[in-house]
SERO-4910 file (N, C-alpha, C, O; in steps of 0.05 Angstrom, whole numbers):
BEGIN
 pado doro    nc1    nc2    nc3   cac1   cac2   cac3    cc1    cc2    cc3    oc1    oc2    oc3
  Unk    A    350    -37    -28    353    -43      0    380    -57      4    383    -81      0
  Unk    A    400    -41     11    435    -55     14    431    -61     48    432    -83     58
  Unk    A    426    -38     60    437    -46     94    392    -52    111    372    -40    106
  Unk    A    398    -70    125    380    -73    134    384    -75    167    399    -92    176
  Unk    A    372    -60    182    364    -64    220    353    -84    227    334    -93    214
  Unk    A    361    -96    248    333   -106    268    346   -104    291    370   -107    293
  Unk    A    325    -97    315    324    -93    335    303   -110    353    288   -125    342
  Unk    A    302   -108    368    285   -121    403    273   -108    418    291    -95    430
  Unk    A    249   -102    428    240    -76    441    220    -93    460    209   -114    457
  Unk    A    220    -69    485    198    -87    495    213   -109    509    237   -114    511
  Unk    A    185   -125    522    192   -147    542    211   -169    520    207   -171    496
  Unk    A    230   -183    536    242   -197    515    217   -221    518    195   -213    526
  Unk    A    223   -254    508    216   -274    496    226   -292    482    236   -291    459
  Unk    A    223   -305    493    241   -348    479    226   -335    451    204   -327    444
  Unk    A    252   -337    439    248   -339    408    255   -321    385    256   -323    360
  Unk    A    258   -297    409    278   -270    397    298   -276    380    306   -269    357
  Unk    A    308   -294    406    341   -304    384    344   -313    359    363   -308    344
  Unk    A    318   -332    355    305   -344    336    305   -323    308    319   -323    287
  Unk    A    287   -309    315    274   -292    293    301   -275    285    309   -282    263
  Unk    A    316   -257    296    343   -239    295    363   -260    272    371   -252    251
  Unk    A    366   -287    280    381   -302    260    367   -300    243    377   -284    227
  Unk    A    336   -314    231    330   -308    208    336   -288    186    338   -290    162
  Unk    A    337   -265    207    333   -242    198    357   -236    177    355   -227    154
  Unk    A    380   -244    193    411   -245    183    419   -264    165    437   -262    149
  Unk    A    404   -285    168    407   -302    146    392   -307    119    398   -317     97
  Unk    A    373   -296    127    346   -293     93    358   -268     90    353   -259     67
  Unk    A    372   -253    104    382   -222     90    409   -235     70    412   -235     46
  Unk    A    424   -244     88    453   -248     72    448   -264     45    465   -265     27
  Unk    A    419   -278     42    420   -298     17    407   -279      3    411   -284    -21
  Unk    A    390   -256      5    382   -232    -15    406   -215    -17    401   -194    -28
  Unk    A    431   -217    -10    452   -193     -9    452   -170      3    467   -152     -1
  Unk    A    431   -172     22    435   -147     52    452   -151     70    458   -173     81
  Unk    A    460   -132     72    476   -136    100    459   -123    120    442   -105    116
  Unk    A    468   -137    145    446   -134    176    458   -118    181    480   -113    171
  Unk    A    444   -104    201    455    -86    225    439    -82    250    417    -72    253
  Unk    A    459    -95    271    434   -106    299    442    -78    307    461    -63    301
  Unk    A    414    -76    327    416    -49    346    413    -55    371    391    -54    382
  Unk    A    426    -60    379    429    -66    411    411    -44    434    411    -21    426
  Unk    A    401    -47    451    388    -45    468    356    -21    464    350      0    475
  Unk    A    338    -44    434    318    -28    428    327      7    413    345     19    401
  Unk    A    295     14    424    301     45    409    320     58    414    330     74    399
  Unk    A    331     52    447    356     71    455    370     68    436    375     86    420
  Unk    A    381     38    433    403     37    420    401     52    393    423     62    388
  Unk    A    387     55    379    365     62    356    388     95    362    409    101    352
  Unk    A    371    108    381    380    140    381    405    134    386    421    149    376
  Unk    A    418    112    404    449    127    403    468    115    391    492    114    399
  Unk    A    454     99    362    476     89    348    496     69    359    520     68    359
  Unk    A    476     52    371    492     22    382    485      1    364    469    -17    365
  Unk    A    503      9    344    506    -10    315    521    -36    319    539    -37    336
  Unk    A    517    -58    304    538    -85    298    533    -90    281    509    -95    278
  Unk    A    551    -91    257    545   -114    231    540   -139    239    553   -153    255
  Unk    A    519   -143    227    524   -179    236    524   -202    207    515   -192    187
  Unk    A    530   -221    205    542   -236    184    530   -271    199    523   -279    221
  Unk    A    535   -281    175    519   -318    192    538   -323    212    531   -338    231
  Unk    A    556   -315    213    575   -329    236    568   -317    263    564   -329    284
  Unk    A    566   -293    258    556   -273    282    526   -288    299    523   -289    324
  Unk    A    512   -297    284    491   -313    291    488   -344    306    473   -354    322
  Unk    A    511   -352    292    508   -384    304    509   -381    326    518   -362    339
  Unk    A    494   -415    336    486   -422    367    466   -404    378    465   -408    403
  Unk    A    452   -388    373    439   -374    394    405   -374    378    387   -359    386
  Unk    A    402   -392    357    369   -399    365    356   -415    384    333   -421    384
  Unk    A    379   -424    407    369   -446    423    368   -428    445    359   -435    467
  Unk    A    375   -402    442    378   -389    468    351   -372    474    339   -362    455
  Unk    A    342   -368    502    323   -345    502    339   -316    514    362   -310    514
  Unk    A    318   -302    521    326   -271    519    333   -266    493    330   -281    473
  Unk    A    342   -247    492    350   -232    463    379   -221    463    383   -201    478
  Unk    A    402   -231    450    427   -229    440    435   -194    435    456   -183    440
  Unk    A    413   -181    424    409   -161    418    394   -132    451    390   -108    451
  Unk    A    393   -146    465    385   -144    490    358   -114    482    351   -108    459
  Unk    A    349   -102    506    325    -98    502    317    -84    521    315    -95    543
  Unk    A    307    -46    519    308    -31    533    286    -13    528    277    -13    506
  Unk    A    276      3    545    256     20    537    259     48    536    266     55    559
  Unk    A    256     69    519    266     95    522    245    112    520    231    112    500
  Unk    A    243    125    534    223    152    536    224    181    513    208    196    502
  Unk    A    258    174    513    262    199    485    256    187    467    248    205    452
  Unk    A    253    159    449    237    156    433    207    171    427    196    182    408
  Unk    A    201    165    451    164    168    449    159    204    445    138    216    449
  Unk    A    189    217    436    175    236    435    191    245    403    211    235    393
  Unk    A    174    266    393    187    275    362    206    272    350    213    261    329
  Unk    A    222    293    375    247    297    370    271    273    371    294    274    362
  Unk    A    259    256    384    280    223    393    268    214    364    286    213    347
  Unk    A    249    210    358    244    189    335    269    209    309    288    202    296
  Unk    A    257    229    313    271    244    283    295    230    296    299    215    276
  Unk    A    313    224    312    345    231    315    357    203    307    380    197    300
  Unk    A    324    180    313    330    156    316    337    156    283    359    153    272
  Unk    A    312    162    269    319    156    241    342    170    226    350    164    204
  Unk    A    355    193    244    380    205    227    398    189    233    412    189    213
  Unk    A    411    170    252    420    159    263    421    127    242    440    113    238
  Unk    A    398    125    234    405     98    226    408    107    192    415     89    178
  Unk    A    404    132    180    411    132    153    435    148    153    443    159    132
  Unk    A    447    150    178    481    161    169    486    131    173    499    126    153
  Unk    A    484    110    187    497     82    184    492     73    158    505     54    150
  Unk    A    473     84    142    457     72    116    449     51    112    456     35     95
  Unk    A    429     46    132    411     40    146    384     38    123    385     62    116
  Unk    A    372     32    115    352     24     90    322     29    108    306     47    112
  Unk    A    323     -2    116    302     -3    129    305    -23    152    324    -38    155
  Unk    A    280    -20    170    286    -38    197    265    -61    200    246    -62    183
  Unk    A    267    -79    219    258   -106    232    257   -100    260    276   -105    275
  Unk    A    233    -89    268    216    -86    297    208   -114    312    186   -124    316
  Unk    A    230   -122    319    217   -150    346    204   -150    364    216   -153    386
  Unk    A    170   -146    365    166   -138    398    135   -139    403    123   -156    392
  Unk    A    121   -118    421    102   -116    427     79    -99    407     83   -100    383
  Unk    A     55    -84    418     42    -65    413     68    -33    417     72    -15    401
  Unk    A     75    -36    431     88    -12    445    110     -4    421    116     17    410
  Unk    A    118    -29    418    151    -29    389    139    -32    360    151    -39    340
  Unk    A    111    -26    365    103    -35    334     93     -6    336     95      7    315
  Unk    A     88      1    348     77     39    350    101     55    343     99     77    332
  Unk    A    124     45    348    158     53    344    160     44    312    174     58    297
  Unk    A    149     26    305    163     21    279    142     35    257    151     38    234
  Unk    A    110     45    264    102     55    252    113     85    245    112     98    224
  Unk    A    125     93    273    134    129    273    155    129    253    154    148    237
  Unk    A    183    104    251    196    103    237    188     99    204    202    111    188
  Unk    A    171     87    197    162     92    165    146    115    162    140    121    139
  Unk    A    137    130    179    130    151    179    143    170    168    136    184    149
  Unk    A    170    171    185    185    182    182    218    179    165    241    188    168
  Unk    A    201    159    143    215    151    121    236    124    115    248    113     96
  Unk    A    232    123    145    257     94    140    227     68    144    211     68    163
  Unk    A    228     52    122    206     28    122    214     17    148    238     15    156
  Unk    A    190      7    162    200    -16    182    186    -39    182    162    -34    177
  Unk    A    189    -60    185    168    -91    191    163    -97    221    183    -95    235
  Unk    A    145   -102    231    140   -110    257    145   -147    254    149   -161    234
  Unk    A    144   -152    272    152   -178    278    138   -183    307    147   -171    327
  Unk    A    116   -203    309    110   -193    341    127   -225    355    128   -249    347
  Unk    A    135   -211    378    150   -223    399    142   -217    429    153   -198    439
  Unk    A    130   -228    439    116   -225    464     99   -255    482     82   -269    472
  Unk    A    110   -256    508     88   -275    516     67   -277    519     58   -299    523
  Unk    A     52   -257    518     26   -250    524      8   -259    502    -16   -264    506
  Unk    A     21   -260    475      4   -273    453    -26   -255    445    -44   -264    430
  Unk    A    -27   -226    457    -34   -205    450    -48   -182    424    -67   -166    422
  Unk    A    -23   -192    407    -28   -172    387    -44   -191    372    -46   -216    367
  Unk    A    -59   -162    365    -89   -181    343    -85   -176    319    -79   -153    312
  Unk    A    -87   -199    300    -88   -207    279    -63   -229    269    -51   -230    247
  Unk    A    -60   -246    297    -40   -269    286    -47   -289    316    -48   -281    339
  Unk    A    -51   -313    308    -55   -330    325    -37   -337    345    -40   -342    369
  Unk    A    -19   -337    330     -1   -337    359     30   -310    357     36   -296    337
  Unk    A     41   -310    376     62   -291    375     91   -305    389     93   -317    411
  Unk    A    109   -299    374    140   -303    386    129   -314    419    111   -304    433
  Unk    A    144   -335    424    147   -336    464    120   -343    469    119   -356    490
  Unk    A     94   -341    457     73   -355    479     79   -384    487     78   -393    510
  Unk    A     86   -401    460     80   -438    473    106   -433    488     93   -437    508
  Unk    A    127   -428    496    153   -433    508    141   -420    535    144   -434    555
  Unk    A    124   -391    541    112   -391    576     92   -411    569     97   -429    585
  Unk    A     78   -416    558     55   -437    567     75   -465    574     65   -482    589
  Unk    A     94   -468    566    102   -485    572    119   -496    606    121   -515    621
  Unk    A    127   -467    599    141   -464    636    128   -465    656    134   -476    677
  Unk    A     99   -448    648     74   -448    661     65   -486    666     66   -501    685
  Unk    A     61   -488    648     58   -525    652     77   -547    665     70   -568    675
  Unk    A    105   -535    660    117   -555    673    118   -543    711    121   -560    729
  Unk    A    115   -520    718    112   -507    747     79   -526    760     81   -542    779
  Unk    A     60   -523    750     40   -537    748     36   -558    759     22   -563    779
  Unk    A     51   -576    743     54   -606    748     66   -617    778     60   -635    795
  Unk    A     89   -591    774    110   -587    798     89   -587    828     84   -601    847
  Unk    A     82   -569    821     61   -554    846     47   -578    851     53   -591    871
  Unk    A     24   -589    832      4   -609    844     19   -634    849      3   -653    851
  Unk    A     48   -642    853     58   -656    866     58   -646    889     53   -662    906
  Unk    A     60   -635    892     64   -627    930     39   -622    931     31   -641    944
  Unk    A     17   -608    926    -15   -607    924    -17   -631    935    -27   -638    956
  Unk    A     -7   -643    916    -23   -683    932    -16   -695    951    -29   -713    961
  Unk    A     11   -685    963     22   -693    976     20   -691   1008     29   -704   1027
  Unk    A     -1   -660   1004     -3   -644   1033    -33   -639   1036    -42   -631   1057
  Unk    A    -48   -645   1011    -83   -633   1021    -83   -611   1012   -103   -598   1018
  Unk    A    -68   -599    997    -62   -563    999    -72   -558    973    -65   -567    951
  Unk    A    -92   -541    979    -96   -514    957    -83   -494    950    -80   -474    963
  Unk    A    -73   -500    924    -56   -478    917    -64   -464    890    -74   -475    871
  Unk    A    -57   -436    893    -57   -415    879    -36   -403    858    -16   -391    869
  Unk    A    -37   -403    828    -10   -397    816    -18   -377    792    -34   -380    773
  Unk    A      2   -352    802    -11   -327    792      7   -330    769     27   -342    775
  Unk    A      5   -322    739     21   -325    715     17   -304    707     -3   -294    718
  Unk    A     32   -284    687     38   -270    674     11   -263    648     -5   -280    640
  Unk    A     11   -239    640    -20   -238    620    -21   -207    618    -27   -199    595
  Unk    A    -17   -186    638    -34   -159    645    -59   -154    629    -79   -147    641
  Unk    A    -58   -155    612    -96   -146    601   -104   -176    593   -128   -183    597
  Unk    A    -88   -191    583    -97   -215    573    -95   -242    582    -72   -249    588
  Unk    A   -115   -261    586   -117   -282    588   -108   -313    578   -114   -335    587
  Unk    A    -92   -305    557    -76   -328    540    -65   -347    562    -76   -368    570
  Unk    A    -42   -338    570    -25   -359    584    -39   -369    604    -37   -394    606
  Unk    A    -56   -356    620    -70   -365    641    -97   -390    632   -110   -402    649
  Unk    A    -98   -392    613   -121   -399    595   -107   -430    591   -110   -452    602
  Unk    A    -89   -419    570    -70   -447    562    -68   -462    577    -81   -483    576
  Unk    A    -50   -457    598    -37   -464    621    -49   -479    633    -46   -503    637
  Unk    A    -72   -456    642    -98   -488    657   -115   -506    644   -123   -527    654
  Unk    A   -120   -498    617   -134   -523    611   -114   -544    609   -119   -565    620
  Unk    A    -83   -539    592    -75   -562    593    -59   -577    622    -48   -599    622
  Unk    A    -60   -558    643    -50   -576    673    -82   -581    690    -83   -589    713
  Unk    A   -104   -577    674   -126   -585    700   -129   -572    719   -132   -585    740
  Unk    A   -129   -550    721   -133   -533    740   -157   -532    742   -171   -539    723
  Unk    A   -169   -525    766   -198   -525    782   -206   -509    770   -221   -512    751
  Unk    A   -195   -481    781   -211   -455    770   -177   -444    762   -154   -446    770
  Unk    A   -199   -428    735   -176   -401    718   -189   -374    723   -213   -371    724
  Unk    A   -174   -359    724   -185   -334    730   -172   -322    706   -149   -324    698
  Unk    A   -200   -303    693   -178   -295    673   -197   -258    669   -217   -252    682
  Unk    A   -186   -240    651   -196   -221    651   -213   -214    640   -229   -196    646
  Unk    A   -215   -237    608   -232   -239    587   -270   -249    608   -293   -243    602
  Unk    A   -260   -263    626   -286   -274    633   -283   -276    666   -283   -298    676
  Unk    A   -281   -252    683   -282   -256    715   -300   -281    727   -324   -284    723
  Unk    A   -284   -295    740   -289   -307    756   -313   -300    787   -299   -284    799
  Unk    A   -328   -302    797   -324   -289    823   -313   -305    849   -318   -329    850
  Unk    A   -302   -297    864   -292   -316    892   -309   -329    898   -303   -352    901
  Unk    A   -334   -322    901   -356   -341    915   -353   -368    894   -345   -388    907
  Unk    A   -355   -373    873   -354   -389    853   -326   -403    852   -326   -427    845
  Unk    A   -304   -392    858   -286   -417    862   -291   -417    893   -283   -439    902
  Unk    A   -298   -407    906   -306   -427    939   -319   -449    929   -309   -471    931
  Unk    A   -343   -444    918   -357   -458    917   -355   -480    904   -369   -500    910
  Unk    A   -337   -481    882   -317   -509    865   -298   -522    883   -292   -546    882
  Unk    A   -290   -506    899   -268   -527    920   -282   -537    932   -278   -561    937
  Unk    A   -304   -526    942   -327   -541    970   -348   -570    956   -356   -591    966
  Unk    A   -350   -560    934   -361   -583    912   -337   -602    916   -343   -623    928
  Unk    A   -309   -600    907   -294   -606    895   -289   -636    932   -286   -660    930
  Unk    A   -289   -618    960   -281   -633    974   -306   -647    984   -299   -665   1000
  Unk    A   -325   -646    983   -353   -663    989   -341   -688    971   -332   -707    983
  Unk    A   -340   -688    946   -336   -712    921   -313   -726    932   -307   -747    922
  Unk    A   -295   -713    957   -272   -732    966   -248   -724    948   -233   -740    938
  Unk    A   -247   -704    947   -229   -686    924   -203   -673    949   -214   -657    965
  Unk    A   -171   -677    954   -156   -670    975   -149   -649    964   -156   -631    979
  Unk    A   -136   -640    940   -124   -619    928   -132   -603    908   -142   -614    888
  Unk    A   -129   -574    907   -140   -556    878   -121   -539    870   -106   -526    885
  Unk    A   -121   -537    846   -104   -506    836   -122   -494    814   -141   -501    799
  Unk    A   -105   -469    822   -125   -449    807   -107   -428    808    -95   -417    826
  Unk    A   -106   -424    774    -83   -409    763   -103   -376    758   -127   -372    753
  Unk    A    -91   -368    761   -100   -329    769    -76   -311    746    -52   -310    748
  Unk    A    -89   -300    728    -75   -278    704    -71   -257    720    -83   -250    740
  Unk    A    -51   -248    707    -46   -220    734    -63   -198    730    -67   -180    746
  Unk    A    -74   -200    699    -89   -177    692   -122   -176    713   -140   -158    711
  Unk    A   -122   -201    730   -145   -208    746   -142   -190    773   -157   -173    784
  Unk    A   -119   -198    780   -111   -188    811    -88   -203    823    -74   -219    810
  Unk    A    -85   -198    846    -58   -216    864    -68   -237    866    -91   -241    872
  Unk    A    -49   -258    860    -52   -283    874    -57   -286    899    -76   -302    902
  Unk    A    -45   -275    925    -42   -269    945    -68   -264    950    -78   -281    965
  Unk    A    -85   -244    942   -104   -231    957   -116   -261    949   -119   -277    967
  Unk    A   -123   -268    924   -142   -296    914   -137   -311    943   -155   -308    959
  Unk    A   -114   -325    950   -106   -349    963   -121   -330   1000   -135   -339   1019
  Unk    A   -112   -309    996   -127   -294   1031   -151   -308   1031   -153   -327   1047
  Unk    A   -176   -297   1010   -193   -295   1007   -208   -325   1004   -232   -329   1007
  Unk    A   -193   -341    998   -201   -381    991   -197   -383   1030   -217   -389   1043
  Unk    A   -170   -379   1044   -170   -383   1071   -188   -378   1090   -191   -392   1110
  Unk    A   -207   -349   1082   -214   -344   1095   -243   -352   1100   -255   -360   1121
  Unk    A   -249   -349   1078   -274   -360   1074   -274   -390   1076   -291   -396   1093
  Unk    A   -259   -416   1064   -261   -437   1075   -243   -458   1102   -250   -477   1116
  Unk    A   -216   -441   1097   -202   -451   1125   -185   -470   1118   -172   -479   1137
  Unk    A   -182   -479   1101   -165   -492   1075   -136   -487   1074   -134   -462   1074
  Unk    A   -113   -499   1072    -92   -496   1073    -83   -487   1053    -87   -500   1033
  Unk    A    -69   -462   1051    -81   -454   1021    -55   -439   1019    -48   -423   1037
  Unk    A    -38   -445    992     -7   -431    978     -3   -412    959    -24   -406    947
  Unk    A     13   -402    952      5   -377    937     40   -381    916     62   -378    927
  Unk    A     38   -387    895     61   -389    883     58   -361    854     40   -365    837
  Unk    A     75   -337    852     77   -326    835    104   -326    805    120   -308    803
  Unk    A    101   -345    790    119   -352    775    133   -325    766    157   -320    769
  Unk    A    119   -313    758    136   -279    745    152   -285    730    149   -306    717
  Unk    A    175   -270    727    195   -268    698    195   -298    695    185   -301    672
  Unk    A    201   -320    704    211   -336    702    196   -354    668    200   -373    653
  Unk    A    184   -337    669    150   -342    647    165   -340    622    162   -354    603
  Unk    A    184   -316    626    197   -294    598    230   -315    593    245   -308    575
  Unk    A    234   -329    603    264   -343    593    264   -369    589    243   -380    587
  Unk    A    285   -381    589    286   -412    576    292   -412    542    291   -395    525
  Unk    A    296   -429    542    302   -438    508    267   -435    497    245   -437    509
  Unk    A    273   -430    474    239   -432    458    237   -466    446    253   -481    435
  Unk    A    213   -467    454    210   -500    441    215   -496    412    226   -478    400
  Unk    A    204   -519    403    203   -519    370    184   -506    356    186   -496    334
  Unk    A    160   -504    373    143   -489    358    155   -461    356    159   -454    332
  Unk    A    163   -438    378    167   -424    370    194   -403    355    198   -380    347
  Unk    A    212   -436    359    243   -432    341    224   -428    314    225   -406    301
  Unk    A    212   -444    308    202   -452    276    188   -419    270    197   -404    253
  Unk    A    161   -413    287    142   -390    289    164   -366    270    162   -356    247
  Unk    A    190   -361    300    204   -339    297    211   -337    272    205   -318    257
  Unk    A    230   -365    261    250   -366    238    231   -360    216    242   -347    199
  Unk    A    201   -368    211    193   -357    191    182   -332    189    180   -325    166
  Unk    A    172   -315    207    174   -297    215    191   -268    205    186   -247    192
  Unk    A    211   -280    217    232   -261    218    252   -267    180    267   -249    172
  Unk    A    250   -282    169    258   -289    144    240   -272    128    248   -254    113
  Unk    A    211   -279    132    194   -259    113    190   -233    111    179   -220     94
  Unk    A    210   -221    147    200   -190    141    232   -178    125    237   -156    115
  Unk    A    242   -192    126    265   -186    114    264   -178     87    274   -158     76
  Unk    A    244   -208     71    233   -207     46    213   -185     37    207   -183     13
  Unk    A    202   -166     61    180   -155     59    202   -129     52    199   -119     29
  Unk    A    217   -121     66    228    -99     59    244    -96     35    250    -74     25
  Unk    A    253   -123     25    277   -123     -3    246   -117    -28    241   -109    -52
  Unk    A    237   -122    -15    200   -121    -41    194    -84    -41    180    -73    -58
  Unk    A    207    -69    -17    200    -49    -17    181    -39     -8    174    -16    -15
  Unk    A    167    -55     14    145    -52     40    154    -44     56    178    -48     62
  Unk    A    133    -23     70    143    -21    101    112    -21    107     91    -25     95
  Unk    A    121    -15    134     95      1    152     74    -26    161     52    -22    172
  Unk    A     88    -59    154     76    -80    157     75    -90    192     88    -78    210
  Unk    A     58   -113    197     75   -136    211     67   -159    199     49   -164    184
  Unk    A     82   -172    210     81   -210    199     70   -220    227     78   -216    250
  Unk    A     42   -240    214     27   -256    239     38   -287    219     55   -292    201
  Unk    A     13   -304    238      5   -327    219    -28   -332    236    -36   -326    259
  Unk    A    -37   -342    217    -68   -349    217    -62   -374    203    -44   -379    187
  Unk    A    -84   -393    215    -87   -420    197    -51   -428    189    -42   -439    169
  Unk    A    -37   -420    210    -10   -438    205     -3   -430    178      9   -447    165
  Unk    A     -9   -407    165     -1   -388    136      3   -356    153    -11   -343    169
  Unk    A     32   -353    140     41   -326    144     18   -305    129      6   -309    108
  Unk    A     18   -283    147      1   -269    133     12   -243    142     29   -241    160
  Unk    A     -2   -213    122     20   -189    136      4   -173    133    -17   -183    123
  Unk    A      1   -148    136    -24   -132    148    -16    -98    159      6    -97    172
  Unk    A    -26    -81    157    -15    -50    158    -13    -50    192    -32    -57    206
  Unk    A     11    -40    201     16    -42    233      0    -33    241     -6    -44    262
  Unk    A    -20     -8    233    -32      6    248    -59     -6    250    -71      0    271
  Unk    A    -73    -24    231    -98    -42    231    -93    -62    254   -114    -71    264
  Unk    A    -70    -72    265    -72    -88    295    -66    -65    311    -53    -80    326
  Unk    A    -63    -47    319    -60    -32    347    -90    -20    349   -105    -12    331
  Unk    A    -95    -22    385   -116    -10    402   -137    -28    386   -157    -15    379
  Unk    A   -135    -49    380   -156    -73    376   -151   -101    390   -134   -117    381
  Unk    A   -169   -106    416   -174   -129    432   -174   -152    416   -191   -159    400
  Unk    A   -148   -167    423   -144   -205    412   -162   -214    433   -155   -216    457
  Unk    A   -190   -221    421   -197   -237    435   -196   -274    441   -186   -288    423
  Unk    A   -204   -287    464   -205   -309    464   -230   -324    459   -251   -316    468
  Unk    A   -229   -338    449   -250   -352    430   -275   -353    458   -272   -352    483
  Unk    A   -293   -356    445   -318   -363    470   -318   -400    474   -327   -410    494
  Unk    A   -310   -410    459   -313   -436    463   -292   -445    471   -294   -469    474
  Unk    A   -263   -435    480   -244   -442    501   -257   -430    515   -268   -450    524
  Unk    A   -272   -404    532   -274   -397    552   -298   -412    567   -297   -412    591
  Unk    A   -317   -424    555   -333   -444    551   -319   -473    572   -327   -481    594
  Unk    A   -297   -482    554   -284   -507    558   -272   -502    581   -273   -519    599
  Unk    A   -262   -486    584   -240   -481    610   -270   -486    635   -265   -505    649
  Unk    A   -297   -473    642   -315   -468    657   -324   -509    660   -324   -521    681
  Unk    A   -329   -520    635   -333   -547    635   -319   -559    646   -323   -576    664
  Unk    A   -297   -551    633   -274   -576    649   -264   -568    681   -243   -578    689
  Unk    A   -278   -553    695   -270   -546    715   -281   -551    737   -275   -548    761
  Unk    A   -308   -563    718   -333   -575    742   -327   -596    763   -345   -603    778
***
C-alpha cells in the first residue's frame, strides 16, 4: 500500500476535517502518501486529485465542513461510473481508499472493493445513524448547537409566556432530537422511534399550565413531520401563543467539540492502519469507547436503534 485516498461523501459534519488529517498523518508515519479527492465520488470519476502531506493539513481540525468538500453523483450509482471511478484512481496509483460519510458513501465504498480497489468506511454524519457504532463523526457537535439554540429560545420562552416549537434535523432517526431534549428540558420530544400523539402534548402543556407552568418547548425530529404543522396544531387546539423555530443546516457546521475532534482523529488513523494491514471492505465504529471494525455490508439496511430506557426517560422527564 504506497498511495492511499480519502474522500467526503454525503452530508458534510463537524469533524470531517478532523478525521481527513488523521488520515494524512497516521498515513505519512506508515510511509503512504495521501491523495484527497475533492468533491466525493464525482471527484472520484473525474480525477480531482491533491497530494496531500502534514503541512497540507494544518489548522483545519478546528474547522467544520469538509476541506475536501462534498458532492453527490448519480453516475456513480451506476456500473459504468463506479468501473471509471476505480480506473481513475489506479491510473493515479491509487492503492486503496478512506470513505468519510453516511450509509449512502459506505454503499460507494463497498462497490469500490468490489471492484478491487480496498476501501474503509469511516462514518461521518449527524444523524448518528449507522448501526454498529455508538456514536458517529458530528453527532455531539449538532447536539450541541441543538442545545445551545434551546437555551437561546427558552429565554425568550420566559420572557413572553410563549410556546415554542423547535424542529431539528434526524430524517428516519431520532438521535439529535432525543439528545437535545433530554439535555435542554424540553416538555415534549417528538421522535420517530416512538410517535408522540398531539392530543398528548396538548395535554402536557394543559397539565403543564394548570401547575402555573408560563412556558414549553418541544423539540420535533423532522423524520416526525413539520414543525409548523406541530405549532398550527398546539394553536389551535389550545390558543396558546405558540413559535415555530426550524434550526436546519445550521445543525451540520461549526467547529467539532472535543469529543468529536478526538472520535474523528481516531477513527480516521485506524482506517488508514486498516488498509496498510491489507483490509478492505471494513468500517471503523466505537462501542464501549473501543474502536471496533466490522464488514460494511453487516451495518447497511439495519435500524440503529434507541435504547428503550432513553425513550423511557425522555416520557418521565417530561411529566
Amino acid at each position: 500500500m504506497r498511495r492511499v485516498g480519502v474522500l467526503t461523501s454525503g452530508g458534510d459534519a463537524p469533524g470531517m476535517n478532523a478525521a481527513v488529517r488523521a488520515v494524512v498523518r497516521r498515513g505519512v508515519s506508515l510511509g503512504v502518501q495521501v491523495v484527497g479527492v475533492r468533491h466525493g465520488y464525482a471527484g472520484l470519476i473525474a480525477g480531482d486529485f491533491i497530494d496531500l502531506d502534514i503541512s497540507s493539513v494544518g489548522d483545519i481540525i478546528h474547522r467544520g465542513g469538509t476541506v475536501l468538500q462534498t458532492a453527490r453523483s448519480d453516475r456513480f450509482m451506476t456500473p459504468e461510473g463506479q468501473r471509471e471511478a476505480v480506473e481513475k484512481a489506479r491510473a493515479a496509483g491509487i492503492d486503496g481508499m478512506v470513505v468519510i460519510g453516511g450509509d449512502g458513501s459506505f454503499r460507494g465504498a463497498i462497490r469500490l472493493t468490489e471492484l478491487g480497489l480496498p476501501a474503509i468506511g469511516v462514518p461521518g454524519t449527524i444523524d448518528n445513524d449507522i448501526y454498529g457504532t455508538d456514536r458517529t463523526i458530528g453527532f455531539d457537535t449538532a447536539v450541541n448547537t441543538c442545545l445551545e439554540a434551546i437555551r437561546k429560545i427558552r429565554d425568550t420562552a420566559t420572557s413572553h409566556d410563549r410556546t415554542f416549537v423547535l424542529e431539528v434535523m434526524g430524517r428516519h432517526s431520532g438521535w439529535i432530537a432525543l439528545a437535545a431534549g433530554l439535555a435542554g428540558g424540553a416538555e415534549s420530544i417528538l421522535l420517530p422511534e416512538r410517535p408522540l400523539p398531539i392530543e398528548e402534548v396538548v395535554a402536557r402543556l394543559k397539565r403543564g399550565v394548570e401547575r402555573g407552568k408560563r412556558h414549553s418547548l418541544i423539540i420535533v425530529a423532522e423524520g416526525v413531520g413539520s414543525g409548523f404543522d406541530v405549532g398550527r396544531e398546539i394553536r389551535e387546539r389550545t390558543g396558546y401563543d405558540t413559535r415555530v423555530t426550524v434550526l436546519g443546516h445550521i445543525q451540520r457546521g461549526g467547529a467539532p467539540t472535543a469529543a468529536d475532534a478526538m472520535l474523528a482523529s481516531r477513527m480516521g488513523a485506524r482506517a488508514v492502519e486498516l488498509l496498510v494491514e491489507g483490509r478492505g471492505g471494513l468500517f471503523v465504529g466505537e462501542v464501549d469507547n473501543e474502536l471496533v471494525t466490522a464488514p460494511l455490508a453487516s451495518v447497511l439496511d439495519r435500524r440503529k436503534e434507541i435504547p428503550e430506557e432513553l425513550l423511557d426517560l425522555a416520557e418521565v422527564l417530561a411529566i
